[in-house]
C-alpha positions, 0 to 999 in steps of 0.5 A: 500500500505504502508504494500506491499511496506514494504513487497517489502523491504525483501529480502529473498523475492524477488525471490518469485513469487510474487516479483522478481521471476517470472519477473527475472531469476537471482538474481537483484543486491541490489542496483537495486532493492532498486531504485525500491522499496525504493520510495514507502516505503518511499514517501506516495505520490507514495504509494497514486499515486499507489493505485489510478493507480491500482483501476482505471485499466479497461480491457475496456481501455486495450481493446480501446487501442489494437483496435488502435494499428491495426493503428499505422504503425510506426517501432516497436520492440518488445524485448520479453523472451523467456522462460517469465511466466508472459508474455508468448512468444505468447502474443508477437506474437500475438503483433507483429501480431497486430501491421502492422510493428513490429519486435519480437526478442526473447531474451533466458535465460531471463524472463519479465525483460529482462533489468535486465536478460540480459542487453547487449542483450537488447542493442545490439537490441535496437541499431540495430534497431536504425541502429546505429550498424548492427544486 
């Protein structure tokens, strides 16, 4: 992990496919994306914790969890990009389908990281969907 997180320091790297960019369309401000990968650089502990999370990933409990997911029928909002590669735009309909009260809103000119792409669109939904402000 030590060599990954070492790799993720790099940015000429980040707009890379296996970085930043198939997650992000626009550049992350370096500030950004240092709180992401600083921790794992510097602290063992996360590297250990990391390591430990990704060699314990199992489709099976992927697939336990989808399963009940056809149950849970609290209000759902799914904010989805609309030209996303990692996540492509029908994995979130297929979501949406799944789940009995789901709103799928579909954010333009983003990729997976919708946060960093197009923040103040985020909001903007997150706040309707809240009813703190009309959509």
């Amino acid at each position: 992990m030590r060599p990954v997180a070492a790799l993720l320091q790099v940015k000429a790297l980040h707009r890379m496919p296996f970085v930043f960019g198939w997650v992000t369309k626009y550049p992350i401000p370096a500030e950004f994306v240092e709180s992401y990968v600083r921790p794992a650089h510097r602290d063992a502990a996360i590297r250990r914790d990391l390591r430990k999370f990704l060699r314990g990933v199992r489709p099976k409990y992927t697939l336990e969890a989808a399963e009940k997911l056809r149950a849970f029928d609290k209000p759902v909002l799914l904010v989805w990009a609309d030209e996303d590669r990692t996540f492509p735009l029908r994995l979130g309909k297929r979501l949406a389908a799944t789940l009995p009260n789901a709103r799928l809103v579909e954010v333009a000119d983003s990729y997976a990281f919708v946060p960093e792409d197009q923040p103040a669109e985020l909001v903007r939904h997150i706040l309707a969907f809240a009813g703190v402000m009309a959509d």
